[in-house]
N, C-alpha and C positions, 0 to 999 in steps of 0.2 A: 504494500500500500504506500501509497507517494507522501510523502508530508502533509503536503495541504490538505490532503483527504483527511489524515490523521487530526489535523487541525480544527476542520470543520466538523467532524462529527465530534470532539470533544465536548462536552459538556462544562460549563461553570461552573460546579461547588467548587466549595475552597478544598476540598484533599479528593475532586478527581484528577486523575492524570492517564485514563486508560481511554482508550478511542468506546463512545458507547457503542453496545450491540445493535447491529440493524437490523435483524434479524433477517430469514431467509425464509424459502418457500415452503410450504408445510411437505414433511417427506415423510409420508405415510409406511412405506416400507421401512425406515430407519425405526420409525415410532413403533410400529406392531414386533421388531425382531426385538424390543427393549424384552429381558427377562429379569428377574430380582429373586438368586438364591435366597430366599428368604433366612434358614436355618442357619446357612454361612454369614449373613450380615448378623443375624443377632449371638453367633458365635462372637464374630469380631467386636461387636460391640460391647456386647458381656468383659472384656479384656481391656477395655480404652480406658478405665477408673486405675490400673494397676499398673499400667505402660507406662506412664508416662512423672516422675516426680522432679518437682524444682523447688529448692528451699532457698532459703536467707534470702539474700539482695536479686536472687535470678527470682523469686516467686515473686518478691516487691515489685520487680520492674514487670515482668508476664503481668500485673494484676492491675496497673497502670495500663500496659497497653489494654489491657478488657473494659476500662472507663471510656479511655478517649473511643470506644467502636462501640457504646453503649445508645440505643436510642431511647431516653429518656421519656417517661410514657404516661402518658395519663387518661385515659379513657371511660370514665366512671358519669353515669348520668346526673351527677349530681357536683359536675366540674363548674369552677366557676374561676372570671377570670385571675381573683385571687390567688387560686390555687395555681394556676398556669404560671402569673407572671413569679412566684414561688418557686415554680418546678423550674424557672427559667432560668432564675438565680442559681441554681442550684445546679444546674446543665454548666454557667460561667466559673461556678467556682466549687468542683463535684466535692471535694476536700479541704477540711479544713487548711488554711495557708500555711499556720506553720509545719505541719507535716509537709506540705508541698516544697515548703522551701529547704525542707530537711533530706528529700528527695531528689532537689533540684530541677522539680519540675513546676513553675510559679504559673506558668502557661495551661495547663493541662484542661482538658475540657470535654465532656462527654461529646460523640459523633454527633446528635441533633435531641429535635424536641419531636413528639410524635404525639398528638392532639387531634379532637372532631376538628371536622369543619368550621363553626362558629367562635373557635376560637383560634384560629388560624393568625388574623387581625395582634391578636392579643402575645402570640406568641412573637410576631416576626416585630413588634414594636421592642418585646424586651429586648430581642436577642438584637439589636439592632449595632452595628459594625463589631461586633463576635466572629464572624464568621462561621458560624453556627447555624446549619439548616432547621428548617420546621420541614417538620414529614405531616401528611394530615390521611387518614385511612378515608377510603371513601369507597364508593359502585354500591352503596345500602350495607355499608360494614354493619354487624358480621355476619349474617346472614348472606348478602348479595340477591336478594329478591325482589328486590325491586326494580318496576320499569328500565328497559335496558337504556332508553333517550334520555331517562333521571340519569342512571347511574353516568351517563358519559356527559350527560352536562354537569353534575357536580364535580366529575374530575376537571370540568375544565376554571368551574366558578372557584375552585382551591387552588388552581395558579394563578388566575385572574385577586384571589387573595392574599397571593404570596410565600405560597407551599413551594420551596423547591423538590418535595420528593412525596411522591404518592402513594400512598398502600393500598393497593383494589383489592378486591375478593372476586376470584372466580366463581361460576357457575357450578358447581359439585356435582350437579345431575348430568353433566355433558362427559365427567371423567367415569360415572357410575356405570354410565351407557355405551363408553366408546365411541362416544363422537367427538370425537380427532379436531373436525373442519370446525363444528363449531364453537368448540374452546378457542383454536386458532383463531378464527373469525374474531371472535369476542377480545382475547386480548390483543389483538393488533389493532381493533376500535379503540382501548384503551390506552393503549401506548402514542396513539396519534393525535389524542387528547391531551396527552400531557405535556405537549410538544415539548421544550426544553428539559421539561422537569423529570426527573428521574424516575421509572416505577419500579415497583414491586410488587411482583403477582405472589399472594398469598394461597397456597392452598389448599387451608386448613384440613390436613393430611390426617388428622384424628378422624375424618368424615370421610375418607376415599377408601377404605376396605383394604386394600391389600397395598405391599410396597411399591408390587409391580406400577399397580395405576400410579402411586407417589411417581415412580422414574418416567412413565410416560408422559405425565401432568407438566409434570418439570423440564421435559424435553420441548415438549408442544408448546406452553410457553416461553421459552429462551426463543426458541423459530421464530413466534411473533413478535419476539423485541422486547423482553423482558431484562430491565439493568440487573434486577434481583432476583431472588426465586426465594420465598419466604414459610415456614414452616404452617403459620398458626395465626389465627388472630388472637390467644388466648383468651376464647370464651368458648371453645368447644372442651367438650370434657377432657382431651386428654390431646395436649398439647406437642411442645418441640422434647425429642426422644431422640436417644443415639442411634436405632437403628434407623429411622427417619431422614434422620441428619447425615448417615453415611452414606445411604439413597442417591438423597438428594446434592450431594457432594459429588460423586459418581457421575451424576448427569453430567454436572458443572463440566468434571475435567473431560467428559465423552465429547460434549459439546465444544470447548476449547480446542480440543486436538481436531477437530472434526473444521473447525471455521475459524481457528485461531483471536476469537474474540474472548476476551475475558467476562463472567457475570457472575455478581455478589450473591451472597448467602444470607439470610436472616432467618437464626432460630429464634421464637420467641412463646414465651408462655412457658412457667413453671421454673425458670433458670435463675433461681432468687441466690444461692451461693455461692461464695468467690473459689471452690473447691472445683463448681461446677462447670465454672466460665473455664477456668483452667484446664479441663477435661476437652471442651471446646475447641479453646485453642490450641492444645498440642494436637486434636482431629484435623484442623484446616491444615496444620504445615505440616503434618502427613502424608494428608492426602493430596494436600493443593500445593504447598509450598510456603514459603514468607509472603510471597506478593500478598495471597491474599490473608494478610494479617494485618491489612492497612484498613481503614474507614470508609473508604470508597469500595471496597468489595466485601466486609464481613461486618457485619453488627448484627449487636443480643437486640432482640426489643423485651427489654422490660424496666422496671421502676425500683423493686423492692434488693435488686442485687447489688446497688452501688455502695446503698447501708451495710452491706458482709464486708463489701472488698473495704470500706472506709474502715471499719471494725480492724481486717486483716492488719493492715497497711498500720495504722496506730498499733497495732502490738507489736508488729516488727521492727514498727519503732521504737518503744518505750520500753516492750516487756511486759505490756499490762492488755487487758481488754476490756474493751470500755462498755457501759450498759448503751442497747441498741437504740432508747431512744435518744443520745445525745448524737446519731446518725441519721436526723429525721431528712426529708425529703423536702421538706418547707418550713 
């Protein structure tokens, strides 16, 4: 690929530097030979808690990088802007400072903010010259049942509000069924909606039945132009999972080798401690490598795991651990 091409299809957050996916034409043959030893992934995965150990200053710094690829999250019906510009503070300065500067990292910052709709506004005022994206979920999150012309006009009224990066919900009933074309269909309407802004096809892999359809799901979306390919919205019962996550990791590097395009990862739902982000990230540079262990290709989405790693991170400092509410969230 020539430069300028690399150029132009770049995208503007502050920590992309990969040429976005453009996705390709739906190849129904690649997608139906997709298989998923099922038994051998959850061997593998049963093994990944035991594989991998980093202590003293290398588990400080691993726990650091799982802040800054953190998409801070708030999704609760009862959000309000309080609480956002809150979570916002709290995105700019995830640690307390003087640990940070014990660390030596005064800068550090969770990957973005991840909010409804209506508070979209509210987020991108706090975060304002941070550098800090607002993510905003949308297409009838979490469900995705609503009208398909709502769902692709609200992706576009969350850029039109200042979302640089989108979380949509797939259809679940088109991967139940095997219909290929129109998941394809579906998320390349939404990726063309997002125009600049980043997506992330979620798809809530607790509700698609077997792994197989997870690598299919994941396939057929990347096709369409998917920047990310996402576990969960966590509200389905049983959210982001190692065998899930190696699935879906799988896809990634089939599809990279396959089109040499790079496409991020997001597990989210359930991944509240810092023992477990660490599990995480020794799974990407396994499987994937360092690249992606940058911000532009992997982030947790969740809320409640910055309070462990904060926890972590003071005891390795001090020697002490501290009671969990003085790691509140706002």
């Amino acid at each position: 690929m020539e430069t300028t091409t690399i150029e132009a299809a770049t995208h503007q957050l502050p920590q992309a530097i990969e040429p976005r996916n453009p996705g390709m034409d739906l190849d129904l043959d690649w997608v139906r030979a997709v298989q998923v030893n099922t038994s051998a992934v959850e061997r593998r995965a049963a093994t990944l808690p035991g594989r991998r150990s980093v202590k003293k200053d290398y588990q400080a710094a691993w726990l650091c990088r799982a802040i800054s690829l953190i998409d801070l999250t708030t999704l609760s019906g009862d959000d309000t802007e309080g609480r956002v510009k809150r979570l916002c503070a709290k995105a700019k300065q995830p640690v307390n400072p003087a640990l940070l500067a014990d660390l030596d990292l005064p800068d550090l910052t969770t990957g973005a903010i991840c909010v409804y709709h209506d508070m979209i506004e509210t987020a991108v005022q706090a975060l304002e010259g941070t550098g800090i994206p607002v993510a905003a979920v949308s297409t009838g999150f979490p469900a995705g049942l609503s009208p398909f012309h709502l769902r692709v006009e609200e992706i576009r009224q969350s850029v039109a509000a200042g979302a640089s990066e989108i979380d949509i919900v797939i259809t679940r009933r088109h991967v139940l069924q095997g219909n290929w074309q129109a998941l394809y269909d579906e998320m390349k309407a939404f990726r063309e909606a997002c125009g600049d802004a980043h997506v992330k096809a979620i798809l809530a892999t607790g509700e698609l039945g077997t792994l197989r359809n997870v690598a299919r799901a994941s396939l057929v979306c990347m096709m369409a132009g998917a920047d990310f390919i996402k576990t969960s919205t966590g509200k389905e019962s049983v959210n982001a999972t190692l065998p899930v996550s190696l699935t879906m990791i799988r896809a990634i590097r089939d599809y990279y080798d396959r089109t040499g395009y790079r496409v991020g990862y997001k597990p989210a739902g359930g991944i509240s401690k810092a023992k477990d982000a660490l599990v995480y990230l020794a799974l990407m540079k396994d499987e994937l490598g360092d690249r992606w262990l940058q911000p532009d290709l992997f982030r947790f989405g969740a809320s409640s795991l910055l309070g462990d790693i904060e926890r972590q991170l003071e005891h390795h400092l001090t020697g002490r651990y501290s009671a969990g509410y003085r790691h509140a969230m706002g």
